[in-house]
C-alpha positions in Angstrom: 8.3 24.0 -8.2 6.6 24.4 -5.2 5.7 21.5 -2.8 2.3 20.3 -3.9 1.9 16.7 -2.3 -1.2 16.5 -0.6 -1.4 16.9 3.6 -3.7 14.5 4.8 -6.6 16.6 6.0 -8.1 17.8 2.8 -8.5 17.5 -0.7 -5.5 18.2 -2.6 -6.4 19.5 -5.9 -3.3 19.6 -7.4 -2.5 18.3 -11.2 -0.4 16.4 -12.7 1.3 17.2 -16.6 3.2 14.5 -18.1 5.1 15.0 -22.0 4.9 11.3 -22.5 7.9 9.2 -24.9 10.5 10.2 -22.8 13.3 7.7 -22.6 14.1 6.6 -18.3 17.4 6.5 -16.9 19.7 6.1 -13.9 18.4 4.4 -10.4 15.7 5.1 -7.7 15.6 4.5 -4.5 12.6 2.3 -3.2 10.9 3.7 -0.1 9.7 1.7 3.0 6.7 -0.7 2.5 3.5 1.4 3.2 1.2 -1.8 3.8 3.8 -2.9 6.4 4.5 0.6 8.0 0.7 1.5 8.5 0.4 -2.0 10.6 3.6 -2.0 12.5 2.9 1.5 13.6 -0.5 0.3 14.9 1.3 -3.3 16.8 3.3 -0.7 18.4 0.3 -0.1 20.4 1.3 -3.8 21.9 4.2 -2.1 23.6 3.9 -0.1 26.6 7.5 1.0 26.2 9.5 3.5 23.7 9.6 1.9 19.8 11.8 3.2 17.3 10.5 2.2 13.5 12.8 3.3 10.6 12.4 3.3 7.0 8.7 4.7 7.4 7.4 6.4 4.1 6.5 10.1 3.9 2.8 9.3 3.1 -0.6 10.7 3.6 -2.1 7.2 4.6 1.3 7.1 7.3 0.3 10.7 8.8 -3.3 9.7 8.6 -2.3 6.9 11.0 -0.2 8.7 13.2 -3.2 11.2 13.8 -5.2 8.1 14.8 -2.8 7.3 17.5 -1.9 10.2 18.6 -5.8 10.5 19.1 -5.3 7.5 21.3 -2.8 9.1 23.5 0.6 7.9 22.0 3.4 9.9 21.5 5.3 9.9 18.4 7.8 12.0 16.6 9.1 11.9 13.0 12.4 12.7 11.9 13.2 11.9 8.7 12.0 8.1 8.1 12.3 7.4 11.6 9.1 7.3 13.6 9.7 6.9 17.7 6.6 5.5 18.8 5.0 5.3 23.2 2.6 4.0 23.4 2.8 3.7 27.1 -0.5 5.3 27.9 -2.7 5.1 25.9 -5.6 7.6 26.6 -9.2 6.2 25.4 -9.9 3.0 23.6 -11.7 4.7 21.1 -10.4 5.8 17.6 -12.0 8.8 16.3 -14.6 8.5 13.6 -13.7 11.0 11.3 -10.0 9.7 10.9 -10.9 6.2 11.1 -13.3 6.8 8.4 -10.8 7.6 5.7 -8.4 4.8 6.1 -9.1 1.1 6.1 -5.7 -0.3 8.3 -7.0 2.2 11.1 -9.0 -1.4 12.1 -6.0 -2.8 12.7 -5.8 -0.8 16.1 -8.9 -3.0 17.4 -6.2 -6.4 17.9 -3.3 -4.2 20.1 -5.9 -2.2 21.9 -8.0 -5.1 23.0 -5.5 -6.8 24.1 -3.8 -4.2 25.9 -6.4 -2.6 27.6 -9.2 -5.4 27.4 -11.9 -3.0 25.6 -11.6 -1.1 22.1 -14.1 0.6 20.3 -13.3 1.2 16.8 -15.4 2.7 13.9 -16.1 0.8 10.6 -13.1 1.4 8.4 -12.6 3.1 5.2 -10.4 3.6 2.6 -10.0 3.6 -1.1 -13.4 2.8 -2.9 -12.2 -0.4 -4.6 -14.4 -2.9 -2.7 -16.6 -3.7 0.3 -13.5 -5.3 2.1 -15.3 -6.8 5.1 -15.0 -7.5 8.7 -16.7 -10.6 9.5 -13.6 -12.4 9.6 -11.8 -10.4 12.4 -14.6 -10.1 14.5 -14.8 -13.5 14.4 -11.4 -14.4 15.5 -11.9 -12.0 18.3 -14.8 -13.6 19.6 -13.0 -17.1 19.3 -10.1 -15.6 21.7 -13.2 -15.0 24.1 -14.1 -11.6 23.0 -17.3 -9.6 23.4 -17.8 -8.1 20.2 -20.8 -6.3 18.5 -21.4 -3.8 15.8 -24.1 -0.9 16.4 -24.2 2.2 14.9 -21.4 1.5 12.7 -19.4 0.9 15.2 -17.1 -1.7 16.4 -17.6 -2.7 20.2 -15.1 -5.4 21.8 -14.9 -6.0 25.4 -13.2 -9.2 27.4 -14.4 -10.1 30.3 -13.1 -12.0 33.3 -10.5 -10.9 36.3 -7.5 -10.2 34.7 -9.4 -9.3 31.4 -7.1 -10.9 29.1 -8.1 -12.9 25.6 -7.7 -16.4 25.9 -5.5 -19.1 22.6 -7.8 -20.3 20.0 -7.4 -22.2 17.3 -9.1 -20.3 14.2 -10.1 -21.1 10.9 -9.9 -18.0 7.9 -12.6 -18.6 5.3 -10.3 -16.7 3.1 -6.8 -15.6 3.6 -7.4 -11.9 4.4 -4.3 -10.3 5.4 -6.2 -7.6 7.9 -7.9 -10.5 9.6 -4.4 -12.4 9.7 -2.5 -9.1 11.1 -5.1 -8.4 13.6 -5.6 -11.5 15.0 -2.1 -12.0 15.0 -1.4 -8.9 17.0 -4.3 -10.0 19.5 -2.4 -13.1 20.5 0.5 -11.9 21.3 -0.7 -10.8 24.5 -3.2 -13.5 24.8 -3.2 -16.6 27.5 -1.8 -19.7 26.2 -1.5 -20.4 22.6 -3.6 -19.3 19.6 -3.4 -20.9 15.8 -4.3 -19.0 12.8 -5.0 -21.7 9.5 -5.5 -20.0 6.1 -3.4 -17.9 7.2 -2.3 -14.8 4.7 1.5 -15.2 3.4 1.7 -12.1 2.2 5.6 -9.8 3.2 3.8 -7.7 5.3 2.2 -10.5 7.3 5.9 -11.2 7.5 7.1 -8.2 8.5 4.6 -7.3 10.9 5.4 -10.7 12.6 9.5 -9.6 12.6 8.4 -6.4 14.5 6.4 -8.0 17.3 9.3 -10.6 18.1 11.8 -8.0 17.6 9.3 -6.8 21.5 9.2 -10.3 22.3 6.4 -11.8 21.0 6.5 -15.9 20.7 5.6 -16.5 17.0 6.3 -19.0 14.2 4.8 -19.5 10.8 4.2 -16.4 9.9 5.3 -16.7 5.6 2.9 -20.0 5.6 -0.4 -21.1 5.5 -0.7 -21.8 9.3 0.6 -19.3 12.3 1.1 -20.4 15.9 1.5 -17.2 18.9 2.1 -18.4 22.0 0.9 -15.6 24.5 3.2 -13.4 26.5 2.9 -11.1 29.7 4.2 -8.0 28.1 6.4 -6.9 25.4 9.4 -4.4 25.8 11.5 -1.8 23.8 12.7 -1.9 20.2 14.6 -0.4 17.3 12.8 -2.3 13.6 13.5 -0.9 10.0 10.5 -1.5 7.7 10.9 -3.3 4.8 10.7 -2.1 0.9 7.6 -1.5 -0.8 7.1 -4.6 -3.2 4.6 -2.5 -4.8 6.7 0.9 -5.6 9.3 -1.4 -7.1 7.3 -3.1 -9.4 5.7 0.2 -10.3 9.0 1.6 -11.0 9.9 -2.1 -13.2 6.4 -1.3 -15.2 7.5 2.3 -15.8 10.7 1.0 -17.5 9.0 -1.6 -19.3 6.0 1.0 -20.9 8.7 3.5 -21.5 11.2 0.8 -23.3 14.4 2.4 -20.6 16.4 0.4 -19.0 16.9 1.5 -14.7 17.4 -0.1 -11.5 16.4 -0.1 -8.3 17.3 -0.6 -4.5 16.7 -1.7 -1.8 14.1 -4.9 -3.2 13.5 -7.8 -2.0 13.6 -10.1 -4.8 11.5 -13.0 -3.7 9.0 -10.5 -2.7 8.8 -9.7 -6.3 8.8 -13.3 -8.2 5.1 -13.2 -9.8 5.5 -9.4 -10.9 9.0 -10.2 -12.2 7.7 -13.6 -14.0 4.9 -11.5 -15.6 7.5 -8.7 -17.4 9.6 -11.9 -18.4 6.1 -13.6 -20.5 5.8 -9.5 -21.4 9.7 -9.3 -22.9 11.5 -7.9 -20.4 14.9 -8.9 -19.0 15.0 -8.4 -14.5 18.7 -8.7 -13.7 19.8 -8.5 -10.1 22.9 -6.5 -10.3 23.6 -7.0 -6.8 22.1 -8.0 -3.6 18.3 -6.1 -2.8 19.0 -4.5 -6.5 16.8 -5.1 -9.9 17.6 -3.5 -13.1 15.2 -4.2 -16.1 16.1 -4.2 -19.6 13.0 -4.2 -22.0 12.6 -6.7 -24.7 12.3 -5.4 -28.5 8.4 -5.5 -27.8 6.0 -6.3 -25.2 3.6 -9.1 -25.7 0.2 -9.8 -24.5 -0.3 -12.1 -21.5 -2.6 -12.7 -19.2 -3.1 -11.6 -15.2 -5.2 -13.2 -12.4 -4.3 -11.5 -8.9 -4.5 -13.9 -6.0 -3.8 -13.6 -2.7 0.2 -13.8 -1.8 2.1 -15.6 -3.5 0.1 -14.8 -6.9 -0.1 -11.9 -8.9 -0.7 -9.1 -6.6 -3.9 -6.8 -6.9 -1.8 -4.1 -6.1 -0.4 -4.7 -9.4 -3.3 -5.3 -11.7 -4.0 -1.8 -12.5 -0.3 -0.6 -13.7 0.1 -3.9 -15.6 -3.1 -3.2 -17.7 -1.4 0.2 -18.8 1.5 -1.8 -19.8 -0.3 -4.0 -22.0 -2.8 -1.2 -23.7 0.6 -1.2 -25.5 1.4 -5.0 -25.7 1.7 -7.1 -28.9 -2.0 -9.1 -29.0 -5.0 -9.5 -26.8 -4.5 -10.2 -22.8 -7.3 -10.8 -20.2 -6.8 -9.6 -17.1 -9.2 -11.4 -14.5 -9.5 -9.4 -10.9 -10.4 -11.9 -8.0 -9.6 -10.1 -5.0 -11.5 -7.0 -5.0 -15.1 -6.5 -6.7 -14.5 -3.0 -7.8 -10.9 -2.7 -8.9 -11.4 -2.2 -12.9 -12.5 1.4 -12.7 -9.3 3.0 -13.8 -10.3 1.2 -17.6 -12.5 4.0 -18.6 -10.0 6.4 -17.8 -7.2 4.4 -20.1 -10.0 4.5 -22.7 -9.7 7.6 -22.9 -6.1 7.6 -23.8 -6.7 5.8 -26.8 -6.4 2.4 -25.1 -8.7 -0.5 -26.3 -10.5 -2.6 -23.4 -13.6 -4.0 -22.4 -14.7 -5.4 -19.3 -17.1 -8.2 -18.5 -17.6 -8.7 -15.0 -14.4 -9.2 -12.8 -12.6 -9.8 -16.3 -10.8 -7.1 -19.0 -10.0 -8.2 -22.3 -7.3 -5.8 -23.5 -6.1 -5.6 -26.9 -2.8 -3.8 -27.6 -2.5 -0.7 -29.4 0.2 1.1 -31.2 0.2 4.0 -29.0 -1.8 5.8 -26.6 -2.0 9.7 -26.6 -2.0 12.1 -23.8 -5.4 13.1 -22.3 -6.9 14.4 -19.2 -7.7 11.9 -16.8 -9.1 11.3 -13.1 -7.9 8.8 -10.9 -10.1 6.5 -8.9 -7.7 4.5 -6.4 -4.7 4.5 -5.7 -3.2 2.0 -8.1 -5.4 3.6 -10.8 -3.5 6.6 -10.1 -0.3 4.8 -10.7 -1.3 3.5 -13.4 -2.6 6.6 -15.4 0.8 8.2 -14.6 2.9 5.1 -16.5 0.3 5.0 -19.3 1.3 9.3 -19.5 4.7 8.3 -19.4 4.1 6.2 -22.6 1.6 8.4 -24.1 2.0 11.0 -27.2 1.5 14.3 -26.0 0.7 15.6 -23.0 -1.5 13.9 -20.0 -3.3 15.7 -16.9 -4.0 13.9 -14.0 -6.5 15.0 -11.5 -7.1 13.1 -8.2 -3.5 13.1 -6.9 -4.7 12.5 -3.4 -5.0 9.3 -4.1 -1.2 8.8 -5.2 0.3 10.2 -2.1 -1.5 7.7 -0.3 1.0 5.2 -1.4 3.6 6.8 -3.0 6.4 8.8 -1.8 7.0 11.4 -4.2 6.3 9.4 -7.4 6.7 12.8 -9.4 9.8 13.5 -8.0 11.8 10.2 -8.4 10.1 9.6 -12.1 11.7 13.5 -13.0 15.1 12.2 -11.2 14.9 9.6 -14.0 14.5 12.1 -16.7 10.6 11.7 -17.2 8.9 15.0 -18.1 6.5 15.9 -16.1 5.3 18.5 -13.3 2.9 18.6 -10.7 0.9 22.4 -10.7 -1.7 23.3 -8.1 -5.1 24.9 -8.9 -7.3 24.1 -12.0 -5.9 22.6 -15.8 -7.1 26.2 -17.1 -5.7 28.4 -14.1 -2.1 26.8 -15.1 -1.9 25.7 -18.7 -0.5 28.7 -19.8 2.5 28.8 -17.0 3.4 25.3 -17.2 7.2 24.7 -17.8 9.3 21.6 -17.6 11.7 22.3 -16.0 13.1 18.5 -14.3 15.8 19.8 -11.8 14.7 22.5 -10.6 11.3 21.2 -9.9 12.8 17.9 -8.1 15.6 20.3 -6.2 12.5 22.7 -4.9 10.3 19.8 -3.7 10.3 19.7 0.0 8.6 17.9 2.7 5.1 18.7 3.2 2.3 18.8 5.6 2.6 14.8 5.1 5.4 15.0 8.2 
């Protein structure tokens, strides 16, 4: 099998055929935590000296960023999952539009640029089409740390003025605990004159993570894993060498797919605590997580999966992230469920799709009422987001017969080589580019070979 997975720069229209009821088995490796890598390679813009990040994804959304700064003027090289990062000079303090445009966390450059260089001008963001996502909350915190910031043209202008053109502490409010607002402001501080304090604070990993990095160069800052988040302000910060940490979000795909496919895997490196409302959710659902040793999970499904029902919340409640692959699990589930999305306004749009598959839910509003059905069968399919694409590929896994996926751009935003690991647990399944009817008739499963003859991609 050819390499397939998607280079950043256009439209992959590659497809995706799963065999569905195939029994998993064995152990997969968890990749590096996309949400944290796209952020900590944009707080290496902080640094003015050489950084070293490890444990990086091979993603689109990761070479997507790394486009944006090299567009800036930093260097970086890849080799393997380690990125080296200057950001010593950095050339122009404006992103460029058509980059920016096609991935949200590009915004998170506005923070470290501001506060290096005292100006930044950063297009709207954009992203996945799962809801409006605003900015209101990190402009205001800017402007709070003394900021000039206005928006014209769809365009984000900041400037500070004064002699040494730095921002200034503040204390700041978040009317909701946005985890972009939190990362950005954070990173702004850092570099900011005296102390600033960030209440309603998001507690989400990556918040965490991010935080790690920018001490790991010196930064002053506590709190970051609570509700409130003090940065005291330094002159400068210096060299380092950070691993990323796991994706929380592959490895509770990876616990769905064992659960929907009634196998029994593990998986490394996790951080468990990372995990606990996923983990507490496959427990109400029948499944037995085990930790078989430290950063490892195996699950062991029940007899059957019962209905239960999902809110997502902000960290440390159900994650959003999650919503989507745990309504494929319960299409299959024992009973009726309601899953209730509060985070984003447009994140139910993968439902028709499972409809399609035989599955039985109806939404009302922000809610889905799902009621379980014996089985669904294979179907071609479109995904709409990147969890939705996750999603349709575990409901294929489960399915009878075969499932095509179109849309697969939207997986290799997020996942590294979801194909290939799923085949390297004995799923059936291959990824074909060009049109269903160009390849139906040449389609043939063929697991090794197909997960021997993937190789990196224009992703690097």
């Amino acid at each position: 099998m050819k390499d397939n997975h998607a280079s950043p720069e256009k439209a992959d229209n590659s497809i995706l055929h799963i065999w569905g009821r195939s029994t998993l088995q064995g152990h997969v490796k968890i990749s590096g935590a996309k949400n944290a890598a796209l952020v900590v390679m944009a707080g290496a813009l902080l640094c003015p000296e050489d950084c070293r990040i490890r444990n990086v994804p091979l993603l689109a959304d990761v070479a997507r960023m790394g486009q944006i700064l090299s567009a800036l003027g930093v260097k970086i090289e890849r080799n393997g999952d380690i990125l080296d990062v200057n950001a010593t000079e950095i050339g122009q303090s404006q992103a460029p539009y058509e980059l920016v445009s096609q991935l949200r966390a590009s915004f998170f450059a506005i923070g470290p640029i501001l506060a290096r260089l005292g100006a930044a001008q950063i297009p709207l963001p954009g992203g996945c089409a799962i809801g409006a996502r605003p900015v209101e909350l990190h402009v205001r915190g800017l402007r709070a740390m003394g900021a000039d910031v206005q928006i014209e043209h769809g365009i984000v202008h900041a400037y500070v003025t004064g002699p040494n053109r730095r921002l200034k502490g503040a204390k700041i409010y978040l009317d909701y605990p946005s985890v972009g607002a939190t990362e950005t402001l954070m990173m702004a501080a850092t570099l900011a004159d005296g102390e600033t304090t960030i209440d309603n604070a998001a507690q989400e990993p990556e918040v965490v993570d991010l935080a790690n990095f920018c001490r790991s160069m010196g930064a002053k800052i506590q709190g970051a894993g609570t509700k409130t988040i003090v940065i005291s302000g330094v002159p400068k910060l210096h060299s380092t060498d950070y691993s990323i940490i796991p994706d929380r979000i592959e490895a509770g795909t990876f616990l769905v797919a064992g659960a929907i496919t009634r196998s029994e895997i593990s998986l490394s490196p996790v951080i468990s605590d990372d995990l606990t409302a996923v983990m507490a959710k496959l427990r109400a659902i029948g499944a037995k997580i085990i930790a078989d040793a430290p950063y490892q999970l195996r699950i062991i499904p029940g007899e059957s999966n019962i209905a239960t029902d999902i809110e997502t919340l902000p960290y440390p409640g159900f994650p959003t992230d999650m919503q989507a692959q745990f309504m494929a699990l319960l299409t299959i589930s024992e009973g009726d469920s309601v899953i209730s999305e509060t985070v984003f306004e447009n994140r139910l749009r993968h439902v028709a799709e499972l409809n399609r598959m035989g599955a039985d839910i109806r939404v009302k509003g922000n809610h889905a009422i799902v009621r379980g059905v014996p089985m669904l069968s294979g179907a071609p399919v479109v995904a709409t987001d990147l969890r939705a694409s996750a999603a349709l590929v575990l409901a294929g896994l489960a399915a009878e017969g075969k499932t095509t996926i179109q849309g697969l751009q939207h997986l290799d935003r997020g996942y590294e080589r979801l194909d290939v690991k799923l085949q390297q647990l004995g799923a059936k399944l291959q990824r074909i580019q060009g049109e269903p009817e160009d390849v139906e008739a040449n389609v043939e499963v063929d697991n090794e070979s197909a997960a021997s003859k993937s190789t990196e991609s224009a992703l690097k």
